[in-house]
N, C-alpha and C positions, 0 to 999 in steps of 0.2 A: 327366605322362602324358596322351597324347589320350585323347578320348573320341568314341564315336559318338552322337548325339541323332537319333531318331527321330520324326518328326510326322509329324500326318495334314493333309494338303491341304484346301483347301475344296470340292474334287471328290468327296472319301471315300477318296483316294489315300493309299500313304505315302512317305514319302521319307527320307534319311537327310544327315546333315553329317557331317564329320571335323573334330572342331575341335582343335586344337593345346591343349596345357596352358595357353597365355596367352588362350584363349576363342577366337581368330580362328578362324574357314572356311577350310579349307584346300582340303575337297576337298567336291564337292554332287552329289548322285547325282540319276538320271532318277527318274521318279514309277514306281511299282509298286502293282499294284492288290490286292495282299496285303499281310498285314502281314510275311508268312511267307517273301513272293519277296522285301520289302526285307530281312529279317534273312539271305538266302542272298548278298542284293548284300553285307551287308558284311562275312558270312566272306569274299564272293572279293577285296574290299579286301584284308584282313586275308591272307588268302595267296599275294595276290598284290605287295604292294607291295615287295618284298626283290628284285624284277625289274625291273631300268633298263628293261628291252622294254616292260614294259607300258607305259611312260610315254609318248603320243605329244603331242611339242611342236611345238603349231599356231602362228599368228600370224592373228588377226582381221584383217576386212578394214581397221580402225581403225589397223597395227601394235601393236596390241597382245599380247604375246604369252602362251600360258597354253599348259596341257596337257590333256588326255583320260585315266582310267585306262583300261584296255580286260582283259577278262578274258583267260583261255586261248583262248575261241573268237572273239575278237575282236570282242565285244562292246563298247559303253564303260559303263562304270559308275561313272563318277563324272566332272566336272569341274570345273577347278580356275576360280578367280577370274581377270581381266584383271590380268595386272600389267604396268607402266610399264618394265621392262628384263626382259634374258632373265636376268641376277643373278638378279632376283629370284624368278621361274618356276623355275630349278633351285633355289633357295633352299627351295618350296614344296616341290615334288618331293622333298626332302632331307627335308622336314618329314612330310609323306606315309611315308616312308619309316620313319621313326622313330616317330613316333606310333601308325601302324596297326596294327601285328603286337597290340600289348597292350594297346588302347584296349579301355577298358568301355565298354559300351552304356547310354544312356541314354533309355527306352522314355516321350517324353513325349505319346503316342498317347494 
C-alpha cells in the first residue's frame, strides 16, 4: 500500500509525496502554505486518481516524458518524476492509480 509523506520546506512550506509501497516518488505535489491546504491536496489526490482525465501527459522539453495530476477545477496537484519511455509514465500513472485511493498519510512535519 502507498503512502502519503508530508514535510515542511525550508521556506515553512508544506508539501506532500506519493510514494508506492516499494518507497519510490511516484507523484510530488506544489508547496502549500498550510499544513491544512496540503492535507486538502491529498484528499483531491486521493479522489481523484480513479480518473484517466485527470492525468495530463506532458513531454519536457528534454523528451522526456511524465505527467501532471490536475484536480476537478484544473488545477495540478501533483507531478510525476521525468521518466525515460512513455511505458514507463503510464506505468506511473497505473501506480498513482493504485496506490492513492488508500494510501495513509504520513505527517513528518
Amino acid at each position: 500500500m502507498g503512502k502519503f509523506e508530508i514535510r515542511k520546506t525550508k521556506s515553512g512550506q508544506f508539501k506532500f509525496d506519493l510514494k508506492a509501497s516499494n518507497g519510490q516518488v511516484i507523484l510530488s505535489s506544489e508547496t502549500y502554505k498550510t499544513k491544512a491546504s496540503c492535507k486538502k491536496g491529498i484528499h483531491s489526490v486521493m479522489n481523484n486518481a480513479a480518473e484517466d482525465k485527470r492525468f495530463d501527459r506532458r513531454t519536457a522539453k528534454n523528451g522526456s516524458p511524465y505527467f501532471n495530476m490536475k484536480a476537478r477545477n484544473g488545477q495540478i496537484i501533483g507531478t510525476s518524476e521525468m521518466y525515460s519511455n512513455t511505458n514507463g509514465m503510464e506505468n506511473g500513472i497505473a501506480s498513482v492509480k493504485k496506490n492513492a485511493p488508500d494510501a495513509t498519510i504520513d505527517d513528518q512535519s
